[in-house]
C-alpha positions in Angstrom: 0.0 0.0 0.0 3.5 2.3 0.1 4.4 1.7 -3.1 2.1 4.8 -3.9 4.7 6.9 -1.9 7.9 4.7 -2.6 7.0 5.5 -6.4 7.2 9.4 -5.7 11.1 9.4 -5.3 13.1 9.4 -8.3 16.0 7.4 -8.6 17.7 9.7 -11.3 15.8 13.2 -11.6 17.4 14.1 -14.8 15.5 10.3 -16.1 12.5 11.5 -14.5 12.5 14.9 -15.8 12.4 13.4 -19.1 9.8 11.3 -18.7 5.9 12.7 -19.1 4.7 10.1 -16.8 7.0 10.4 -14.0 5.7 14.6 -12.9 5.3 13.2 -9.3 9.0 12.3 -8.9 10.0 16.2 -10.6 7.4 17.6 -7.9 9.1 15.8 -5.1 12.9 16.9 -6.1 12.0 20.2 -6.4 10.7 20.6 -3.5 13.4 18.8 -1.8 15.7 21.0 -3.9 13.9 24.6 -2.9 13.6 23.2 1.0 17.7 22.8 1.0 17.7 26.1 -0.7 16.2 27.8 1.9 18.4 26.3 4.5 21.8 27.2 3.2 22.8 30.6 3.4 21.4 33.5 1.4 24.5 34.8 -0.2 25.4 31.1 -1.3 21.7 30.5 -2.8 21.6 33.9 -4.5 23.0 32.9 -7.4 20.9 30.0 -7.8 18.1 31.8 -6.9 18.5 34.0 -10.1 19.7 31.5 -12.6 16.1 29.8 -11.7 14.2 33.4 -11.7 15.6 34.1 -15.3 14.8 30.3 -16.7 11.5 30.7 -15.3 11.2 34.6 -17.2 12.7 32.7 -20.3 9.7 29.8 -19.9 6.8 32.0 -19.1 7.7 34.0 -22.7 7.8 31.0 -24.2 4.6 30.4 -23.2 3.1 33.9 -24.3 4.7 32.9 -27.8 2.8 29.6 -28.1 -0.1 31.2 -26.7 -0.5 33.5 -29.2 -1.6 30.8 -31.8 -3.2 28.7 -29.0 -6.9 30.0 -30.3 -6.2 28.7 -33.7 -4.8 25.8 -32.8 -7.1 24.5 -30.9 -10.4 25.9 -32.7 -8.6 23.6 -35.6 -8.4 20.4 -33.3 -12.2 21.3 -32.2 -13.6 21.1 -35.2 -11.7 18.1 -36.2 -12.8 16.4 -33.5 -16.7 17.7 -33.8 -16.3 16.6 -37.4 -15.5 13.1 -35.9 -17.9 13.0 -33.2 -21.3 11.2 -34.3 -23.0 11.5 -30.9 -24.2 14.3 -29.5 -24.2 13.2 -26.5 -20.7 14.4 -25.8 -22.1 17.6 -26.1 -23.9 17.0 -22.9 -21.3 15.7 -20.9 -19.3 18.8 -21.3 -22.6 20.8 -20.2 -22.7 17.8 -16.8 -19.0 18.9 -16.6 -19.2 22.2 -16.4 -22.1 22.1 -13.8 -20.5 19.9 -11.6 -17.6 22.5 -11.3 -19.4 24.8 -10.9 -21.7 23.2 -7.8 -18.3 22.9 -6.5 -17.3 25.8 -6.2 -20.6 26.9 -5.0 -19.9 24.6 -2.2 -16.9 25.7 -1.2 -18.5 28.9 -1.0 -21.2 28.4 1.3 -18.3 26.3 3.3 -16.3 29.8 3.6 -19.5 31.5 4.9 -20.0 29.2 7.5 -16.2 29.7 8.7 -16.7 33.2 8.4 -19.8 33.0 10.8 -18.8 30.9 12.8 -15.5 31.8 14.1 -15.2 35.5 13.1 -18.5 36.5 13.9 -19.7 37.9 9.8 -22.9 37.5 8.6 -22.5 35.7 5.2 -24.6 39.5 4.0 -21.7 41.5 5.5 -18.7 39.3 4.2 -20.4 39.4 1.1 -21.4 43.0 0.3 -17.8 44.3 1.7 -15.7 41.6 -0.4 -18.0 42.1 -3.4 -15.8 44.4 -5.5 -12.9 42.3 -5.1 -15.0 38.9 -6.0 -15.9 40.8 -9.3 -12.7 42.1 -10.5 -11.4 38.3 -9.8 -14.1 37.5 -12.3 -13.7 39.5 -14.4 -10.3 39.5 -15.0 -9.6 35.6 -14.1 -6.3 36.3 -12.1 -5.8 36.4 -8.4 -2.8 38.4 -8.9 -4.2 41.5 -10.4 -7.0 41.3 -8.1 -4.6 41.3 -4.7 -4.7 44.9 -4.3 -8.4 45.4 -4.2 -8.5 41.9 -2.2 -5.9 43.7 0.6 -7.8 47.0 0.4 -11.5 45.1 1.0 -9.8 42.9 3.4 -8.4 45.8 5.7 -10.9 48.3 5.4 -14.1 46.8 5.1 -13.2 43.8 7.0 -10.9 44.8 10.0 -8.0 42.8 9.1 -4.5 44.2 10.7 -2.2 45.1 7.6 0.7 43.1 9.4 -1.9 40.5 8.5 -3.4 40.9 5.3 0.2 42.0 3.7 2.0 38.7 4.4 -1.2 36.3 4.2 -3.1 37.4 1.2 0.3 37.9 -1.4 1.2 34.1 -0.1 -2.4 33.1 -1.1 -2.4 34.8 -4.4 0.4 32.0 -5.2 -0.5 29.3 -3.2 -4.4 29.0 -1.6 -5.8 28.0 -5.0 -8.7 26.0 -3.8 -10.5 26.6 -6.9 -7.9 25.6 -9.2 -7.2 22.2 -7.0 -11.1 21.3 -7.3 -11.5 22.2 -11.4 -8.0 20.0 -11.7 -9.7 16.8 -9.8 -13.0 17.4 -11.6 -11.9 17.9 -14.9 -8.9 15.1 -14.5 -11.5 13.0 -13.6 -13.9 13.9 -16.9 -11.5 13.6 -19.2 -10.3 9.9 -18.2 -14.3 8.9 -18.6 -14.4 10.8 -21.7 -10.9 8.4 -24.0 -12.1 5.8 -21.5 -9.3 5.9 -19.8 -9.4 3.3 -16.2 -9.0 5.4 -13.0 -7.4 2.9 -10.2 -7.3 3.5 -6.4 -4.0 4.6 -7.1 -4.5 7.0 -10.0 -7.6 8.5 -7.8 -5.2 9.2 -4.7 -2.6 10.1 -7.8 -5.2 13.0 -9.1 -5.5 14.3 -5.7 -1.9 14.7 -4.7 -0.7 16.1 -8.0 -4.0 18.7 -8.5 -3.5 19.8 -5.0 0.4 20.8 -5.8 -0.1 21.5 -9.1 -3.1 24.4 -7.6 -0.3 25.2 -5.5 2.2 25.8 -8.0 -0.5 27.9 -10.5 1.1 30.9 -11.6 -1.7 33.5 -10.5 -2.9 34.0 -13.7 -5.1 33.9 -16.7 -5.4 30.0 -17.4 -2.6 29.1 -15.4 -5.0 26.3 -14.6 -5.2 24.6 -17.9 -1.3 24.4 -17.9 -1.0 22.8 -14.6 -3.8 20.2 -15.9 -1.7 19.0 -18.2 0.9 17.8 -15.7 -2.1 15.7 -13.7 -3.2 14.2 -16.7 0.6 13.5 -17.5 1.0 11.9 -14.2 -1.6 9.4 -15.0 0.0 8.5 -17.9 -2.7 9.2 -20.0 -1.7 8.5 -23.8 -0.7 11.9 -25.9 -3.8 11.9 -28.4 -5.9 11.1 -25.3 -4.8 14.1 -23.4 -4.8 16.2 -26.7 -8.0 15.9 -27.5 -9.2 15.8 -23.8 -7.7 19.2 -22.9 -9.6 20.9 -26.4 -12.6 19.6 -25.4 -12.9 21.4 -22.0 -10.6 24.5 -23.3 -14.3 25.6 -25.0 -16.0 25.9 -21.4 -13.0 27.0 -19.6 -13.1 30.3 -20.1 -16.0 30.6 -17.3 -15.2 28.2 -15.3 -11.5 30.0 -14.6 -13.7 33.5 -14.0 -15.7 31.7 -11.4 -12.8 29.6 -9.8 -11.0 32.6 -9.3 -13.8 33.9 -7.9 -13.6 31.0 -5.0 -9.7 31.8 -5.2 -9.8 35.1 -3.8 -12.7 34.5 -1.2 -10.5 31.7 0.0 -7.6 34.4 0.7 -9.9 36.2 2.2 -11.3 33.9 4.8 -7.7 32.4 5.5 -6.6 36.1 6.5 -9.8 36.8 8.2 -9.1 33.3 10.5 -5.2 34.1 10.9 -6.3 37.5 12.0 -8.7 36.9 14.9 -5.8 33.9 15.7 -3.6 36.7 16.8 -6.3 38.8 17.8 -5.5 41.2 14.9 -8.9 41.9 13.5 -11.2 44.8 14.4 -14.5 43.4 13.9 -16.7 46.1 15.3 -15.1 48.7 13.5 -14.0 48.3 10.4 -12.2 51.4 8.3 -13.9 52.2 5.3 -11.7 54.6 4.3 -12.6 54.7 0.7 -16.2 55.0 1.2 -15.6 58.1 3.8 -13.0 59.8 1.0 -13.8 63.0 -0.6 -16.8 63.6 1.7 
């Protein structure tokens, strides 16, 4: 029953790092690697530090390039696929998809408003119409990291959090409380396998949830960031190339939405943690909240 865990450490990284099929072993080294990194000392892991911080620059445009064309691309492999699809009902299945994502994330919601009245002391009306503004730019502009300054500024005044708080909690969160992005990852892991008829084990199950919850956690805070980390879950499963091809262009066509309403659940989820952290340290004013911004000019 170890073997599951015995599997995740790679006898030769570099072989693993080659090797589509083997993401679990490249998660573990590296974060073996960046734990080490951290314990040595900073003038010794500086240089490291920015050989990694300029490969990852270099990736990240590569990734704008490709991007560029991605719409064409994959409206190509859509309708080759629709062109080879005879039943409809695949056409339904993306709709059961989408609406199972969807109730999950509503259900995460309505878990965050029960923490929020229940241990802070919020109606679910107050969190709700304070930390609206911030909820909307998230969906609107699908990125937790263009939404952190109007998350920090709804956070402190409108919702009493201490800055000491709010500035360390809420920038970690942007990276790394990606509760949404973990739950699409499972649920759409999941609906692709049914869809190529791939077989989902006990082990690839406990597989999916380990590598969606690190690969949420190493989402870049951006616009279908997501839909990138999927790939490495689906990769991990070692789900054939053509499978996972024409798996990911069948859900890119819904995922639009769905990433504007996950983010959505991203940024409440940064908000609730720095809400709980706050009243932890007794760092939250809850009868008096700032408004500042609603007070200026007046």
């Amino acid at each position: 029953p170890l073997q599951f865990l015995v599997d995740m450490v790679p006898d030769n990284f570099f072989k693993a790092a080659s090797n589509n099929g083997s993401m679990l072993q490249v998660i573990f080294f590296v974060i073996f690697f960046g734990i080490s990194l951290l314990l040595i000392k900073p003038e010794e892991s500086k240089p490291v530090k920015a050989f990694f911080d300029g490969l990852n620059e270099v990736v990240l445009k590569m990734v704008d390039l490709i991007m560029l064309i991605a719409p064409i691309a994959v409206f190509a492999l859509i309708a080759s696929l629709i062109t080879e699809i005879s039943n409809p009902e695949i056409f339904i299945a993306l709709a059961k998809y989408a609406m199972t994502v969807v109730l999950g994330l509503a259900i995460m919601v309505v878990f965050y408003l029960i923490l929020i009245k229940t241990k802070i002391g919020y109606s679910p009306g107050f969190f709700l119409k304070n930390f609206s503004p911030a909820q909307l730019l998230a969906f609107s502009t699908s990125s937790s990291a263009a939404t952190l300054p109007v998350t920090m500024e709804r956070v402190e005044e409108h919702l009493g959090v201490d800055q000491e708080v709010s500035s360390f909690v809420l920038p970690v969160g942007a990276t790394v409380n990606m509760d949404g992005t973990s739950l699409y990852q499972a649920v759409a892991a999941v609906f692709i396998c049914q869809v190529t008829g791939f077989e989902l084990g006990l082990g690839d199950q406990l597989t999916i949830i380990l590598t969606a919850t690190l690969a949420s956690i190493g989402s870049a805070a951006v616009p279908g960031a997501g839909m990138i980390m999927l790939v490495i879950v689906l990769e991990a499963l070692g789900l054939p190339s053509e499978s996972l091809a024409i798996g990911i262009a069948l859900i890119f066509a819904v995922d639009r939405p769905l990433d504007m309403c996950r983010t959505v659940i991203n940024v409440t989820g940064d908000a609730t943690v720095s809400m709980l952290v706050a009243k932890s340290v007794d760092k939250i004013n809850i009868s008096e909240p700032k408004n500042w911004d609603d007070n200026y000019g007046k």
